[in-house]
C-alpha positions as CSV (number, residue, x, y, z in Angstrom):
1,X,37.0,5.6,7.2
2,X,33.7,5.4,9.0
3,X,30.3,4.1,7.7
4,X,26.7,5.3,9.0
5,X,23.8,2.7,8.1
6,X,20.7,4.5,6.8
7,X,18.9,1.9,8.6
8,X,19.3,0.3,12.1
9,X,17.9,-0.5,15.5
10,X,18.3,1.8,18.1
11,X,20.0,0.5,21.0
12,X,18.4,-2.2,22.8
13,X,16.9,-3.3,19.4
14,X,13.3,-2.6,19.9
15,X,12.8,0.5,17.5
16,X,13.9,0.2,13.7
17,X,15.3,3.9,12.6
18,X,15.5,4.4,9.0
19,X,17.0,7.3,8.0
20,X,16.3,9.9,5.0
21,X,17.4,8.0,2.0
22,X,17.7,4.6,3.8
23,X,15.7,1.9,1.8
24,X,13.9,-1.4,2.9
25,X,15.1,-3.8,0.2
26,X,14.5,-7.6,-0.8
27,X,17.8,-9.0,-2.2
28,X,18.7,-5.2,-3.2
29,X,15.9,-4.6,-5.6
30,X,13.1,-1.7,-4.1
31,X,9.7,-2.4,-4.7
32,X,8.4,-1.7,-7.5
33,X,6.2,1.3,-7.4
34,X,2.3,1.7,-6.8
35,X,0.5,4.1,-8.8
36,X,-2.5,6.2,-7.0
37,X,-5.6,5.1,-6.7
38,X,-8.4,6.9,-8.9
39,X,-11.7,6.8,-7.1
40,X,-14.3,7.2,-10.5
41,X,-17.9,6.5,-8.6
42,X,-19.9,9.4,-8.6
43,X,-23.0,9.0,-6.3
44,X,-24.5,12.4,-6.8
45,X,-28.1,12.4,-6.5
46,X,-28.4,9.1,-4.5
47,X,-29.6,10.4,-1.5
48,X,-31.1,7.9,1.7
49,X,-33.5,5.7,0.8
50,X,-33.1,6.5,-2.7
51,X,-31.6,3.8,-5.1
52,X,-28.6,4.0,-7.3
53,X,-28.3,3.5,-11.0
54,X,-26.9,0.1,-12.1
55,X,-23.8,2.6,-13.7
56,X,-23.5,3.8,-10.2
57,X,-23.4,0.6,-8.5
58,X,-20.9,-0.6,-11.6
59,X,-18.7,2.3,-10.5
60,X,-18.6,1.5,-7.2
61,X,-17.5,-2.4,-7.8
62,X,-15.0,-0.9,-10.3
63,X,-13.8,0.9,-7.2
64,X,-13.5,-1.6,-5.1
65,X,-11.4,-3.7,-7.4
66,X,-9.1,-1.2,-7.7
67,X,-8.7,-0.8,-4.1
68,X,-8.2,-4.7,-3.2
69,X,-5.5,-4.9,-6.4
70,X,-3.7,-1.6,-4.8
71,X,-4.0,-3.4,-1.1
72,X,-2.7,-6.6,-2.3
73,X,0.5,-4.9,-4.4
74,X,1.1,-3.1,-0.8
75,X,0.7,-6.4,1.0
76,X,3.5,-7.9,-1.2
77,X,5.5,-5.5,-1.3
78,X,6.2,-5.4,3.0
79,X,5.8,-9.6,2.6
80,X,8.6,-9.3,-0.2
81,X,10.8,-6.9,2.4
82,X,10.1,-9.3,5.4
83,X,8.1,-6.8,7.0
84,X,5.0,-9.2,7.0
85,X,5.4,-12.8,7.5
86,X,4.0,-14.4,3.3
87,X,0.7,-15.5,3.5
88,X,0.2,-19.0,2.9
């Protein structure tokens, strides 16, 4: 009986290969998964030099929120695999 890792260095150690249906794991348990981003500013009619609306510039913070909170899960989720060293 033989036994092909899904995941492995290739010789010499300085490439890691993982193969289709290998998984990165901490302790066994996959990450838990992110949902997509929804992008909801609409900035139609602000042109240069024009201002936006205050439910514009809302939007836009909304927006940015969302992004930090999906780049943090992401962040923690390759720091929870070992692929980033935890921030301290």
């Amino acid at each position: 009986m033989s036994y092909n890792a899904k995941i492995y260095n290739k010789q010499g150690g300085d490439e890691l290969v993982i193969e289709d249906g290998g998984k990165i794991t901490e302790a066994g348990i996959q990450a838990s998964t992110i949902d997509d981003l929804t992008i909801t500013a609409d900035l139609t009619g602000v042109a240069d030099g024009t201002d936006m609306t205050a439910t514009q510039a809302s939007a836009i913070e909304t927006d940015l929120a969302a992004v930090a909170a999906k780049l943090n899960a992401v962040l923690a989720a390759l720091e929870g695999v070992g692929i980033l060293a935890k921030a301290s």
